[in-house]
C-alpha positions as CSV (number, residue, x, y, z in Angstrom):
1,X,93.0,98.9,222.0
2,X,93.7,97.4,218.5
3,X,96.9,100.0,218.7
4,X,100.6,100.1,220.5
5,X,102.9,102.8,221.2
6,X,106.8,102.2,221.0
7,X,108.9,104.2,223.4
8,X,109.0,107.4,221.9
9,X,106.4,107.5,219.5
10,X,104.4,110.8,218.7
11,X,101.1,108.9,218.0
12,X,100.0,105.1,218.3
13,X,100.1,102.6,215.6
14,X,97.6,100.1,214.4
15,X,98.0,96.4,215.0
16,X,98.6,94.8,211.5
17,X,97.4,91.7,210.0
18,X,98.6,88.3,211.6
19,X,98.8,90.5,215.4
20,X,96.4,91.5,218.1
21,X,96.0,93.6,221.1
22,X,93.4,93.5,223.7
23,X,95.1,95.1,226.1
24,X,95.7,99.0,226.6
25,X,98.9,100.5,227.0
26,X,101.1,97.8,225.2
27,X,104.5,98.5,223.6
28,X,104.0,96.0,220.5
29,X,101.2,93.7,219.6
30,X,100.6,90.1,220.4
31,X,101.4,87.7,217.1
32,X,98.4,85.6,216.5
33,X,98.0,82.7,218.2
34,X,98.0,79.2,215.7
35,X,94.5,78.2,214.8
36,X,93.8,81.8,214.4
37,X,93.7,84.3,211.9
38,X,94.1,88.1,212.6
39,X,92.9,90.5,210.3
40,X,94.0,94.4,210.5
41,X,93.4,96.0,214.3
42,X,92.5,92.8,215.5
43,X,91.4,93.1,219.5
44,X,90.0,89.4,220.1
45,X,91.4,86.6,218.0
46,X,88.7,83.9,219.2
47,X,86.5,86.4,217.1
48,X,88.8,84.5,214.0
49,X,88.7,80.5,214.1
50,X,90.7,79.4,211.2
51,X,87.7,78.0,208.6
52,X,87.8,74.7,208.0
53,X,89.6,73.4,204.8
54,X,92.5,75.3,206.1
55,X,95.0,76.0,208.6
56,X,96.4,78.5,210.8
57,X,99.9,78.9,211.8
58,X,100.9,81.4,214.7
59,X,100.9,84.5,212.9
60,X,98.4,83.6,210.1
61,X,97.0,87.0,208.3
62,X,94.0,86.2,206.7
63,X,91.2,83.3,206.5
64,X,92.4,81.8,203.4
65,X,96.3,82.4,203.2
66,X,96.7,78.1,204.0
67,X,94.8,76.4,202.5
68,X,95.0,72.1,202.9
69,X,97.0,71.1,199.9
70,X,95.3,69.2,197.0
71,X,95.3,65.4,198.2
72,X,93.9,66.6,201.7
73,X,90.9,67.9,203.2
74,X,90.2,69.7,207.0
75,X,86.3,69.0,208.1
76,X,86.5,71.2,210.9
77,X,87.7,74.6,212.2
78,X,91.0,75.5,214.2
79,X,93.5,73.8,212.4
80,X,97.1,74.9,213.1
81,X,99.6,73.2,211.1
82,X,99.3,71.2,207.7
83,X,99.5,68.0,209.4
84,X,95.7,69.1,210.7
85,X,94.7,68.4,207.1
86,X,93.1,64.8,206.4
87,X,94.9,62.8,203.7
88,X,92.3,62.1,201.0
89,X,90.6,58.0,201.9
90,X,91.1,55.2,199.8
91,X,89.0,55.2,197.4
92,X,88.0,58.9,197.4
93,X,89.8,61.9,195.4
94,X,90.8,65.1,196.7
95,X,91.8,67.1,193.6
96,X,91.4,71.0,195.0
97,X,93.1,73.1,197.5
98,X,90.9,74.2,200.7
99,X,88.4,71.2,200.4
100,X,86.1,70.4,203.5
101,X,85.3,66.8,202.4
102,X,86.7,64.9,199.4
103,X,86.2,65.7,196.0
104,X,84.6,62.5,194.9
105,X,84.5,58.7,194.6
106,X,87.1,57.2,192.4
107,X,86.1,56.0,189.1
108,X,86.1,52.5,188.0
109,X,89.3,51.6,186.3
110,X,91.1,54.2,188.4
Protein backbone atom coordinates (compact mmCIF):
# COMPACT_ATOMS: atom_id res chain seq x y z
CA UNK A 1 0.00 0.00 0.00
CA UNK A 2 3.04 2.39 0.57
CA UNK A 3 2.67 2.71 -3.59
CA UNK A 4 0.26 4.79 -6.18
CA UNK A 5 -0.42 4.30 -9.73
CA UNK A 6 -1.08 7.45 -12.01
CA UNK A 7 -3.46 6.92 -14.88
CA UNK A 8 -1.45 5.15 -17.28
CA UNK A 9 1.40 4.00 -15.59
CA UNK A 10 3.09 0.59 -16.49
CA UNK A 11 4.04 -0.27 -12.82
CA UNK A 12 3.34 1.52 -9.33
CA UNK A 13 5.50 3.93 -7.71
CA UNK A 14 6.73 4.24 -4.16
CA UNK A 15 5.41 6.87 -1.82
CA UNK A 16 8.40 9.34 -1.16
CA UNK A 17 9.54 10.95 1.90
CA UNK A 18 7.17 13.64 3.49
CA UNK A 19 3.85 11.36 1.78
CA UNK A 20 1.93 8.34 2.88
CA UNK A 21 -0.54 5.86 1.63
CA UNK A 22 -2.64 3.50 3.56
CA UNK A 23 -5.03 2.94 1.27
CA UNK A 24 -4.90 0.55 -1.89
CA UNK A 25 -5.66 1.68 -5.26
CA UNK A 26 -4.74 5.45 -4.87
CA UNK A 27 -3.80 7.72 -7.77
CA UNK A 28 -1.08 9.88 -5.69
CA UNK A 29 -0.11 9.79 -2.05
CA UNK A 30 -1.41 11.56 0.93
CA UNK A 31 1.20 14.60 2.07
CA UNK A 32 2.01 14.09 5.62
CA UNK A 33 -0.01 15.37 7.97
CA UNK A 34 1.77 18.40 10.47
CA UNK A 35 3.14 16.97 13.61
CA UNK A 36 4.25 14.12 11.53
CA UNK A 37 7.18 12.95 9.78
CA UNK A 38 7.01 10.46 6.85
CA UNK A 39 9.88 8.65 5.91
CA UNK A 40 10.13 6.70 2.35
CA UNK A 41 6.94 4.15 1.70
CA UNK A 42 5.33 5.46 4.62
CA UNK A 43 1.77 3.47 5.18
CA UNK A 44 0.82 4.92 8.84
CA UNK A 45 2.13 8.28 9.80
CA UNK A 46 1.02 7.90 13.68
CA UNK A 47 3.89 5.30 13.38
CA UNK A 48 6.08 8.95 13.07
CA UNK A 49 5.30 11.52 16.05
CA UNK A 50 7.57 14.43 15.42
CA UNK A 51 10.36 14.04 18.44
CA UNK A 52 10.37 16.44 20.74
CA UNK A 53 12.91 19.40 20.35
CA UNK A 54 11.42 19.72 16.97
CA UNK A 55 8.70 20.38 14.74
CA UNK A 56 6.72 19.07 12.04
CA UNK A 57 5.16 20.93 9.33
CA UNK A 58 2.59 19.15 6.86
CA UNK A 59 4.82 17.54 4.62
CA UNK A 60 7.89 17.17 6.97
CA UNK A 61 10.43 14.34 5.52
CA UNK A 62 12.48 13.21 8.14
CA UNK A 63 12.71 13.36 12.15
CA UNK A 64 15.21 15.92 12.37
CA UNK A 65 14.71 18.26 9.19
CA UNK A 66 13.14 21.33 11.99
CA UNK A 67 14.69 21.58 14.53
CA UNK A 68 13.47 24.49 17.46
CA UNK A 69 15.88 27.34 16.72
CA UNK A 70 18.61 28.19 19.23
CA UNK A 71 16.79 30.45 21.97
CA UNK A 72 13.89 27.78 22.15
CA UNK A 73 13.28 24.45 23.30
CA UNK A 74 10.10 21.74 22.57
CA UNK A 75 9.63 19.28 25.78
CA UNK A 76 7.23 17.23 24.13
CA UNK A 77 6.37 15.43 20.89
CA UNK A 78 3.91 16.54 18.01
CA UNK A 79 4.91 19.87 17.38
CA UNK A 80 3.69 21.39 14.16
CA UNK A 81 4.87 24.76 13.53
CA UNK A 82 7.91 26.76 15.15
CA UNK A 83 5.61 28.66 17.25
CA UNK A 84 5.30 25.00 19.20
CA UNK A 85 8.83 25.71 20.40
CA UNK A 86 9.24 27.19 24.04
CA UNK A 87 11.17 30.60 24.17
CA UNK A 88 14.15 29.95 26.45
CA UNK A 89 12.85 31.30 30.58
CA UNK A 90 14.35 34.12 32.22
CA UNK A 91 17.10 33.24 33.66
CA UNK A 92 17.87 30.09 31.72
CA UNK A 93 20.03 29.77 28.26
CA UNK A 94 19.09 27.94 25.35
CA UNK A 95 22.21 28.06 23.13
CA UNK A 96 21.64 24.83 20.65
CA UNK A 97 19.23 23.88 17.98
CA UNK A 98 16.82 20.81 18.79
CA UNK A 99 16.99 21.19 22.70
CA UNK A 100 14.36 19.43 24.92
CA UNK A 101 14.95 21.57 28.09
CA UNK A 102 17.28 24.59 28.42
CA UNK A 103 20.80 24.54 28.13
CA UNK A 104 21.58 25.90 31.53
CA UNK A 105 21.20 28.55 34.29
CA UNK A 106 22.63 31.90 33.43
CA UNK A 107 25.74 32.86 35.07
CA UNK A 108 26.27 35.53 37.54
CA UNK A 109 27.07 38.77 35.88
CA UNK A 110 25.20 37.71 32.74
Amino acid sequence: MTHYCPSGTSSPYPCTAGTYNNITQQASCFECPAGYYCPDNTTNFEDFPCLAGYYCPAGTNHSTEYPCPVGTYRADIGGQSVGDCTPCPCGKHCSNIGLTTPSGDCDAGK
